[in-house]
Structure formats: C-alpha cells, structure tokens
N, C-alpha and C positions, 0 to 999 in steps of 0.2 A: 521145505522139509523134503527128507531125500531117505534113501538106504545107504549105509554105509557099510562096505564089506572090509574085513579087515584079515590077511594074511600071513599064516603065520609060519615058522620054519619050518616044521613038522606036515606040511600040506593043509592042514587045518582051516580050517576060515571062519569068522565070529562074522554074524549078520547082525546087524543092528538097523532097526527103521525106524521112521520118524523122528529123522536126526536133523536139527538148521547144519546147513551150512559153515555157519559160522565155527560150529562141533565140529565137522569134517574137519576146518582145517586145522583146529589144535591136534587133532590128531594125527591128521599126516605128519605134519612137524615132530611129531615124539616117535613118529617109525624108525623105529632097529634100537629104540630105546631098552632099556631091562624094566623099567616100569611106566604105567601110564594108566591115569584116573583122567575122567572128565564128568560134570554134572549133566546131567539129565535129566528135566522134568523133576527139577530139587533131590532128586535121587543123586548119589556119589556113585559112579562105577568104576571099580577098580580090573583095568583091563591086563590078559596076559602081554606078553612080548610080541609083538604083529612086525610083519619086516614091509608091507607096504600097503595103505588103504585106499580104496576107491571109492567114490559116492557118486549115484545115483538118481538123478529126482525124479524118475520115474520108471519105477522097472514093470516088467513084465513078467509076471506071475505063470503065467500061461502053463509056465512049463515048471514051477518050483523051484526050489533052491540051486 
C-alpha cells in the first residue's frame, strides 16, 4: 500500500492513499488519458484527466501535503 499522487494540467494534484500498487500502475498507464476510473476498496473512482502519477509507499507527513 502506498500514496499515489496524481497530476494534473492546471497545477492541480489528486492525493489518493492506501493505494496497492498494483492501482498505481493502471493508472499510470491511463496518464494524458481524457478519462480514467479505477476501483478501490469496491468503491468505483471516476478520476479527472491527470498527465502524470507517482506512488509512494511511504511518505512523510512531517510536513503535509
């Protein structure tokens, strides 16, 4: 399980935590996509348009988002 931060054109960023891995990398794969859903914890998430993501398995808080 990891953070996956997700980047979007607008400077924006979608923080999503307690993601497997395995989530990371359908996502990466659908980056500069116009759409992109992935399940999570049975939940459906339908995500905006992100141009590149990165995942984390352990960040540091310390300092916040």
């Amino acid at each position: 399980m990891g953070t996956v931060l997700l980047f979007h054109e607008n400077q924006d960023m979608t923080v999503l935590e307690d993601i497997p891995e395995e989530i990371y990398v359908q996502l990466k794969e659908n980056a500069g996509s116009d759409s992109c859903s992935c399940k999570v914890n049975g939940r459906t998430m339908i995500l905006p348009p992100f141009h590149f993501a990165v995942w984390q398995e352990q960040m540091d808080w310390d300092f916040g988002y």
